[in-house]
Structure formats: C-alpha cells, structure tokens
C-alpha positions as CSV (number, residue, x, y, z in Angstrom):
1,X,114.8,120.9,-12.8
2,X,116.7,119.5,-15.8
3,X,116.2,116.6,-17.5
4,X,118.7,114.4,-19.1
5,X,117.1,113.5,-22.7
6,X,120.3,111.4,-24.2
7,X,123.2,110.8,-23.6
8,X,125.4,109.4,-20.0
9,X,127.0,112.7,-19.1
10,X,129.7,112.7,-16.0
11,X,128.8,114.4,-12.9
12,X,131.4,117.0,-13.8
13,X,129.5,117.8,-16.8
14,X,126.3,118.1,-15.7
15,X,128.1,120.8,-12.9
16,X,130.0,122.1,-15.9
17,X,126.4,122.5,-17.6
18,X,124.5,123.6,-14.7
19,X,127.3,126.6,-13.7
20,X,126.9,128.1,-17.6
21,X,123.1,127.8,-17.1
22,X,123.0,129.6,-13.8
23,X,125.7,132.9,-15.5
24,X,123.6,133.0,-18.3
25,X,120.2,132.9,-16.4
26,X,122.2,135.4,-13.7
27,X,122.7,137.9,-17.2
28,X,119.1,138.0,-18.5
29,X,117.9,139.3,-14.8
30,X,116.9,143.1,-15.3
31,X,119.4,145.3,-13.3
32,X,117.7,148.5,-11.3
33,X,116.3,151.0,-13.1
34,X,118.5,153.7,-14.3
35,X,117.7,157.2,-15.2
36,X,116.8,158.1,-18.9
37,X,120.7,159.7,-19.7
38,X,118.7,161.9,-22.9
39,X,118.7,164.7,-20.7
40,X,122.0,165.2,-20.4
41,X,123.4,165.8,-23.6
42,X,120.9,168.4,-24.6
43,X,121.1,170.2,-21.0
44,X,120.8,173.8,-21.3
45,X,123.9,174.6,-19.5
46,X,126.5,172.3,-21.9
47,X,124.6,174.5,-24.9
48,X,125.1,177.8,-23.2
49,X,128.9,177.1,-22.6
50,X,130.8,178.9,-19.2
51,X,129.3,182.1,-18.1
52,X,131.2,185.6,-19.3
53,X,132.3,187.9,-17.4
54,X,130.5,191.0,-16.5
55,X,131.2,194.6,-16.0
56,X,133.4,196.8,-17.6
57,X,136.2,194.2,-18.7
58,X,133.5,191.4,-20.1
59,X,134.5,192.1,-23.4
60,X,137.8,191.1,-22.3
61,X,136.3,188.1,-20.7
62,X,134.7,186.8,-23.6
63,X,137.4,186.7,-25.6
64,X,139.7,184.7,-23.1
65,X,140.4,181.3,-24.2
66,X,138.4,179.0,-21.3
C-alpha cells in the first residue's frame, strides 16, 4: 500500500513511481542458489595440466607444445 504524504502527483506519476518500485523490489529478490564456483579454480586436473604420453615416445610427448 503506498501512501501519498505531500504533494498532488498525476496518475502517470504515481504509475511512473509504482513501475520503479516494483524493478527495484523485483532486484532485491534472492535468485536460486548457485553452487560455491571455489572449487573450480583450484581443481586438481587444471593444476595437473593434459596428461603425457606414455610408452617409449613419452619423452617425446612431453615436450610437444599442447
């Protein structure tokens, strides 16, 4: 309910004041939940870097640009 204290305003600008009311009381609602993202930068496999190559020819591998 709102609650005209002063003033005459137009019925445009109560409408006016009512629609920037609603978007900002729309922007303070929480969103869902989202998933903590401090895993992902210290995941083990970003630390590790790609996989070498095995066998005979991993020295090879390793030294390949990726």
């Amino acid at each position: 309910m709102i609650k005209v204290v002063r003033g005459n305003p137009t019925p445009e600008e109560l409408a006016a004041a009512l629609a920037v009311l609603g978007l900002a009381q729309a922007q303070e609602r929480p969103g869902p939940a989202r998933p903590s993202s401090a895993g992902a930068w210290n995941a083990r496999w970003r630390l590790l870097g790609a996989p070498s190559g095995f066998g005979p020819a991993g020295w090879r591998a390793s030294a390949l640009p990726r």
